[in-house]
Steps between C-alpha positions, in 0.01 A plus 500: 500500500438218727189310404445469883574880571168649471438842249582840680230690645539840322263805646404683221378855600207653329693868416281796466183376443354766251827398236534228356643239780188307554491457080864409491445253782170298419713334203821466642341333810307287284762431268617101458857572499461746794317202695792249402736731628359633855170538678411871494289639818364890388525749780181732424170557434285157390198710351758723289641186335157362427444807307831488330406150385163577404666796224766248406202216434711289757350173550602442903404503817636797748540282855518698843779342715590597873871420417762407224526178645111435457564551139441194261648518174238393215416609105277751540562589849624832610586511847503858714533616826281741494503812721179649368619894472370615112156668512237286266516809269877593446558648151709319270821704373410824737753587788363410844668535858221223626735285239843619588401425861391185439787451251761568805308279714527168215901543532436541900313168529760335250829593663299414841477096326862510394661588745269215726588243271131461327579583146856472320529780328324789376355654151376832493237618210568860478352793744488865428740739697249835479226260631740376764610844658127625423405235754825628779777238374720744392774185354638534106364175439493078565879455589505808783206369628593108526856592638323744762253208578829260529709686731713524246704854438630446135384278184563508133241507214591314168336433202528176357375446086643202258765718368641707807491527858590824691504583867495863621766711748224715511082539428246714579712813563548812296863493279630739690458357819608118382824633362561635864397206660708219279812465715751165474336359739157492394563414150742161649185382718304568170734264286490262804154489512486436095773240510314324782180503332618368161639194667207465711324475122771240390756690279808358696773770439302855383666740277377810611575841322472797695378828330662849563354788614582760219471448131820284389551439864696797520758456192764516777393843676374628168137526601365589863743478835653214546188289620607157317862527672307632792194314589503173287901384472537458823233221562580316187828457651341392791230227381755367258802389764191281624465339120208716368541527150345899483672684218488874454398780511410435145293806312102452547422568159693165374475279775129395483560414113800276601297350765216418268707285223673295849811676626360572804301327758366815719555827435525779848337829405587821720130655479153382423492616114816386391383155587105511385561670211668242346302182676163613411637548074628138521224350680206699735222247339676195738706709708533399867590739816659337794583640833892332584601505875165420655469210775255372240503456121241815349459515077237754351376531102699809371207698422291762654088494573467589138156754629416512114413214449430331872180349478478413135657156444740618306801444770777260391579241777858420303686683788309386770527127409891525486517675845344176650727310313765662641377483851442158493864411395674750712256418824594079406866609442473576877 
């Protein structure tokens, strides 16, 4: 980075705040690498944090300010705008629509600074989808929500750990319904989308293996209809007369191990389990989630509001360290 170029403003929204977010953020926020890398601004609820920090035996100082740019980035210092919308006596780890609510509103506010310019990127702690369509938000999660917030009518999710990254055709559907909705074009904007973002995060020339839909990718008609030849063919052959190295469709069941030990740079999964599954063996502790084909760069920890243990200290800020990491190179890359 330029020494002159000052650190990215990242907005770091508070989740659901009767999980674990405000735990998983009070350290990451405060953490010295975190601070070399980017000046984090929390979207949420000041008086929630201070309790956070008060469980964790934090040693900081929770600062009110009006707006990202008001922010000043110091040891100790833990910067939030704060919209004020947790009652003083919200249970830890107990399902609330006064949280979801106020969850949905953290992203609002967030998206709201993007897209104006105030904050480079975004890093979401996570929220709680019963909470959220308890309190009328009836979206499956974080990446519905930003693109609806964005104008935007179709994103990707992928999940990015040390040993493989994997970008989805298809999420928070049943199987059923994703196998009917993967068509050739889908799946090429998908692998466009992944190649894109892997260059973005400075791998010059992405090898990128594309899973089938049924086991052993078919065999050649053996198993299922003809979906590989089908629905997934046809854009390969597409994406790679523009030089995009996607190979496939390769059999799920290997292609994550051969992925793992190098061969591959990204691997495209057809549904939502074929591509967690594997992710969260090989890495959920410092998995990241990030939203690819949003107007502004989005990462999330790969992890859920962990209710049993939300309000304990026990949360591990691992993931949530390496999603502002991530953040602040992709939002500098820009």
């Amino acid at each position: 980075m330029n020494a002159q170029q000052p650190l990215p403003l990242i907005g770091v929204t508070m989740g659901d705040g009767a999980g674990i977010g405000p735990e998983v953020i009070v350290p990451a926020v405060l953490d010295a690498a975190t601070l070399g890398r980017c000046r984090p601004v929390v979207i949420g609820d000041a008086a929630r944090l201070r309790e956070a920090a008060r469980i964790l035996g934090a040693d900081c100082e929770v600062v009110s300010v009006p707006t990202p740019a008001a922010a000043e980035s110091a040891p100790g210092r833990i910067n939030v705008v704060d919209l004020g919308l947790l009652p003083a006596d919200l249970p830890w780890g107990a399902l609330s629509a006064e949280a979801g609510d106020a969850a949905y509103e953290y992203v609002r506010r967030a998206a709201e600074l993007a897209l104006a310019g105030e904050i480079d990127g975004i890093c979401t702690a996570p929220l709680n989808k019963e909470a959220l369509h308890a309190a009328g938000h009836v979206y499956p999660g974080h990446t519905e929500l930003l693109a609806h917030f964005t104008g935007v009518e179709e994103v990707s999710m992928m999940l990015s750990t040390e040993k493989v990254k994997v970008i989805h055709v298809t999420t928070h559907i049943g199987l059923i319904d994703a196998v009917n909705r993967i068509e050739p074009g889908l799946v090429e904007r998908t692998v466009r989308r992944g190649h894109e973002a892997m260059v973005r995060a400075g791998v010059a020339a992405p090898v990128i293996g594309v899973c089938g839909i049924n086991p052993h990718a078919g065999e050649n008609g053996l198993f299922g209809y003809g979906e590989e030849e089908e629905k997934i063919v046809p854009a390969l052959e597409t994406v790679r007369r523009d030089g995009i190295d996607a190979r496939g469709p390769l059999p799920a069941d290997t292609a994550f191990f051969l992925a793992s030990r190098g061969d591959y740079d990204l691997i495209v999964a057809m549904y939502h389990d074929q591509g967690h599954g594997p992710v969260k063996v090989l890495g959920i502790e410092a998995g990241v989630n990030l939203t690819v084909g949003l107007p502004v760069i989005r990462t999330s920890v790969d992890h859920g509001t962990a209710f049993d243990i939300a309000g304990t200290g026990k949360a591990e800020a691992g993931s949530m360290i390496e999603a502002l990491r991530q953040a602040a190179e992709m939002s500098t890359a820009r």
